[in-house]
C-alpha positions in Angstrom: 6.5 129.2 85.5 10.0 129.9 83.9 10.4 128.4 80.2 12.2 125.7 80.1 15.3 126.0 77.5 15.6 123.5 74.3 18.4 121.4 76.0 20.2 119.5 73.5 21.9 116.1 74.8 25.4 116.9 76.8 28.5 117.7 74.8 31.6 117.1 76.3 34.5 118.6 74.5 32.4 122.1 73.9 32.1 122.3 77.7 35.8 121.8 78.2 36.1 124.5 75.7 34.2 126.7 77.2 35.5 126.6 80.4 38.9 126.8 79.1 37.8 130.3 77.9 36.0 130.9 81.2 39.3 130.7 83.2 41.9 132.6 80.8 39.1 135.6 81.0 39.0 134.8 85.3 42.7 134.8 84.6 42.4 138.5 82.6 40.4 139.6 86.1 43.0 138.5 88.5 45.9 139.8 87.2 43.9 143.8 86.7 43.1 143.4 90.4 46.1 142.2 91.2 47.4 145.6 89.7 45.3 147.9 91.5 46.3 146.4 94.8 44.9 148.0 97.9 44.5 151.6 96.4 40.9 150.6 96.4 39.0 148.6 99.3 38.4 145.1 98.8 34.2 145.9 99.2 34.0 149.2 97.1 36.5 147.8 94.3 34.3 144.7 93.7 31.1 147.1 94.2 32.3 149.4 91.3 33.4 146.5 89.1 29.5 145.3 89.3 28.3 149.0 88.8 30.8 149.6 85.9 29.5 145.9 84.6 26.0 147.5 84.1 26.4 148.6 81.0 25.9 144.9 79.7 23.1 144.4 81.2 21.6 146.5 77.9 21.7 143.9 75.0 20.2 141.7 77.7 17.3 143.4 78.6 15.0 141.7 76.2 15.9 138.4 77.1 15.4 139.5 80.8 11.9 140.1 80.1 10.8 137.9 78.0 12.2 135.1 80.9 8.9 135.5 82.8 10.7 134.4 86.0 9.1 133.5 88.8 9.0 133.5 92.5 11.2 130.6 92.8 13.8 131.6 90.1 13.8 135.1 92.2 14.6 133.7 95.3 17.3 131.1 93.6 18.8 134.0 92.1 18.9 136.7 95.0 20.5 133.3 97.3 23.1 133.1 94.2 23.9 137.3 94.5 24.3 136.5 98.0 26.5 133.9 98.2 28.9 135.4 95.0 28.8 139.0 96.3 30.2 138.0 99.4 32.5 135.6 98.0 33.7 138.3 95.9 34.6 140.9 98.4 36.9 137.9 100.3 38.5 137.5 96.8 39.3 140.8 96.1 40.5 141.0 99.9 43.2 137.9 99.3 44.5 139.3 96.1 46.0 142.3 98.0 47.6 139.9 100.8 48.7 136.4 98.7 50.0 136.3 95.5 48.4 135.2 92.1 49.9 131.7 92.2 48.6 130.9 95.8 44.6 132.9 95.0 44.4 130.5 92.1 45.4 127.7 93.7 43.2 127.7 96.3 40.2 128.4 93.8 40.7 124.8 93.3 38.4 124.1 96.5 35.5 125.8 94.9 35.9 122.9 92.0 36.1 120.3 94.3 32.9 121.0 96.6 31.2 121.9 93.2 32.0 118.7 91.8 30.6 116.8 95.1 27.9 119.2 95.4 26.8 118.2 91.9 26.9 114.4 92.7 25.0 115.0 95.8 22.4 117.3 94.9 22.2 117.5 91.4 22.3 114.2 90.9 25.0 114.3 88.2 27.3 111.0 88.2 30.7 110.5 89.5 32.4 107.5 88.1 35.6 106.2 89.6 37.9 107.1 86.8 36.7 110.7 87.0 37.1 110.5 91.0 40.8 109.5 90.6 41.3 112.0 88.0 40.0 115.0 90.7 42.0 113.4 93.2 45.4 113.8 91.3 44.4 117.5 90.7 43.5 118.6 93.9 46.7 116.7 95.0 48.9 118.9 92.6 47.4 122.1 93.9 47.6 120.8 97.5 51.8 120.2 96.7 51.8 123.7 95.1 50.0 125.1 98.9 51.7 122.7 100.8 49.7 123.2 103.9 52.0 122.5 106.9 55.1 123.7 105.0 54.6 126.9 105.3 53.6 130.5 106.7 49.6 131.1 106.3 48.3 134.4 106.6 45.1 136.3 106.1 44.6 135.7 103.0 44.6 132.6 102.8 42.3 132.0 105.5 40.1 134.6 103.6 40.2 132.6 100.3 39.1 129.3 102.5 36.0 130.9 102.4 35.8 132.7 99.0 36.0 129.0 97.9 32.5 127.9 100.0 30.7 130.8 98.2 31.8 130.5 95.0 31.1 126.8 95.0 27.3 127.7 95.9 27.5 130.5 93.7 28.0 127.8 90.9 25.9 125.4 91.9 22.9 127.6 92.3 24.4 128.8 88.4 24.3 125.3 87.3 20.3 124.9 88.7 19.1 128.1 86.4 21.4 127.4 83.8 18.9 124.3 83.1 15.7 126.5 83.4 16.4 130.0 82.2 19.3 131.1 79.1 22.8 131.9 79.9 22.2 135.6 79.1 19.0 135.7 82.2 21.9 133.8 84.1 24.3 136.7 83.6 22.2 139.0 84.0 20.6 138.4 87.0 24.1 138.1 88.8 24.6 141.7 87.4 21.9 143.0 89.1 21.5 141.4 92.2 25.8 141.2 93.4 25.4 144.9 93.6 22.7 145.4 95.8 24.6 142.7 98.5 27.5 144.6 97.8 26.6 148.6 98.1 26.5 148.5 102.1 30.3 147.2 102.5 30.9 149.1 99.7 29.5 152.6 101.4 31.0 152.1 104.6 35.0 151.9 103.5 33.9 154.0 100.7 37.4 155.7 98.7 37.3 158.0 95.9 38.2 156.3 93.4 41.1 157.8 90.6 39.9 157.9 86.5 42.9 155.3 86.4 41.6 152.9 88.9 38.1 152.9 87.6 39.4 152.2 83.8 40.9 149.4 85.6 38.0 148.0 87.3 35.7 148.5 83.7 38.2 146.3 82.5 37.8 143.9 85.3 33.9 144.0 84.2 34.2 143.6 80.4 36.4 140.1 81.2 34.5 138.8 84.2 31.3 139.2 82.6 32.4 137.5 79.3 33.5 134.5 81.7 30.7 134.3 83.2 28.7 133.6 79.6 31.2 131.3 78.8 30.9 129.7 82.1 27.4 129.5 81.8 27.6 128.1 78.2 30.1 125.2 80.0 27.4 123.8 82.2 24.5 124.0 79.4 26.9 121.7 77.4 28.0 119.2 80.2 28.2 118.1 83.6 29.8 119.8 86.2 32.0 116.8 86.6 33.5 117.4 82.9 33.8 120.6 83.1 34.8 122.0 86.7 38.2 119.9 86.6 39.2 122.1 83.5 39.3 125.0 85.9 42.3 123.3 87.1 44.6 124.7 84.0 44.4 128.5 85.3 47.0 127.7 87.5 49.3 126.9 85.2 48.3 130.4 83.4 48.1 132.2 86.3 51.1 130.9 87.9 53.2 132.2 84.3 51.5 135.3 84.1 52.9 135.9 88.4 56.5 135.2 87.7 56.3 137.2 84.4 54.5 140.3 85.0 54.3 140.7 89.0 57.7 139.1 90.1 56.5 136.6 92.0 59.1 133.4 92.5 57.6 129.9 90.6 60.0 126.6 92.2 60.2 122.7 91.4 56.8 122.5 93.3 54.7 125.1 91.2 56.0 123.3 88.1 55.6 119.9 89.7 51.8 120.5 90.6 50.9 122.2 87.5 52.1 119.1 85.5 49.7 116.7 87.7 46.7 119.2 87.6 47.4 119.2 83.5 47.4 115.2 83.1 44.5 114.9 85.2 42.4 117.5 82.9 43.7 116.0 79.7 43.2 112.6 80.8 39.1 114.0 81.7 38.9 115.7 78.3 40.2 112.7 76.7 37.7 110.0 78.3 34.5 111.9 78.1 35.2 112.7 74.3 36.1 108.6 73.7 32.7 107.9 75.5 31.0 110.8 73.8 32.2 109.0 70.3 31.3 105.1 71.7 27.5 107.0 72.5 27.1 107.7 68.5 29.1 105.0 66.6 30.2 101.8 68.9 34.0 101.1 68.6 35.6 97.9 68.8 37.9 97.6 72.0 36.9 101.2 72.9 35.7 99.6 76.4 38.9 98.6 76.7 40.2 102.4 78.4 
């Protein structure tokens, strides 16, 4: 049987912070990939950036072993290398066909389904206020799509499910996160997204220039620190406090587009981003008022 880990009682505001780090590192990875572009194929890129992301596994080795894992956490964690490997060669497919703004904003389903998959099958609780709050983010990323509006291609077809396997990626994340450290968590997704990933990889494979695979070790040394600090996130609260912060990478991803890449923000990207940013501030707000009413009752505090 898998130790169980010390947990401590939920701390709001130190998840929010730590998924605020989580998404400028994602950030960090999509705008690298977005610079190699289709020199590399989608399958053998996200391959080589798990094969370049070895080299962490090496501080975490110790931990590894000494996690005594056992059948059940195997077969949890080869399900979660399944479900993220694939939704990572979908990812890296869309970021060569839509543009920063539009692979970001999509994310946004992942978040969502998490958040319901949570309440469903983790058990975690979904109050109204929090409900509404969701609601008025996913509605500013749906006016920055706006679905119906527009021309859809490929990608974004691709990214509908890149969403589905993140969001079980994450949930099966937030299931060992309770049993096992972050750092088995990590590792384990090191080690088995490669092995779901080497026979797409082999059979479009490209050499690869020194440049490009600089460029993907990069892509490693950021999406393995957000993956810690994701995993750090749900180990200090709910998956409904902390998967609406996600919603902010929009707003940084949607800068970094029309700043480095070119890519045209209008009224609507700046329109969306505001709602998405109330909606987070509002969450961070209330769960750090009710975090406070826990420890040291307030007058009029129920009054929100």
């Amino acid at each position: 049987m898998s130790a169980q880990p010390d947990m401590t009682e939920a701390r709001p505001v130190w998840g929010v912070i730590w998924m605020l780090a989580t998404g400028l590192t994602f950030v960090a990875v999509t705008a690298i990939v977005k610079h190699i572009g289709g020199g590399v194929p989608a399958a053998e890129a996200a391959f080589l950036r798990y094969i370049l992301g070895l080299v962490f596994l090496l501080p975490m080795i110790r931990s590894l072993l000494n996690a005594h894992l056992d059948k059940s956490d195997l077969l949890f964690f080869g399900a979660r290398g399944l479900a993220h490997g694939l939704g990572v060669i979908l990812w890296f497919f869309a970021m060569t066909k839509i543009t920063i703004a539009e692979v970001t904003a999509m994310n946004y389903l992942s978040p969502v389904y998490v958040t319901i998959g949570a309440a469903l099958f983790l058990g975690e609780r979904l109050a109204l206020r929090r409900i509404m709050a969701i609601g008025a983010a996913l509605l500013g990323a749906m006016i920055i799509l706006r679905p119906g509006f527009r021309d859809l291609n490929l990608g974004h077809y691709t990214m509908l499910g890149t969403a589905i396997l993140f969001a079980t990626s994450y949930l099966l994340a937030k299931r060992m996160a309770d049993r096992v450290s972050p750092t088995v968590v990590v590792a384990m997704l090191s080690i088995t997204v490669p092995i779901v990933l080497a026979p797409f990889a082999f059979a479009v494979w490209v050499t690869p220039t020194l440049e490009q695979l600089l460029w993907l070790f990069l892509v490693a040394v950021f999406a393995t620190i957000g993956h810690f600090t994701m995993t750090l996130a749900f180990r200090a609260a709910p998956m409904t406090v902390t998967q609406p912060v996600t919603f902010l990478q929009l707003v940084w991803a949607t800068t970094l587009g029309a700043v480095v890449f070119g890519e045209p923000v209008d009224g609507w990207v700046v329109l969306g981003g505001l709602i998405i940013l109330t909606s987070v501030s509002f969450i961070t707000w209330r769960e750090a008022m009710l975090k406070r009413r826990a420890i040291t009752p307030v007058d009029g505090a129920t009054k929100v």
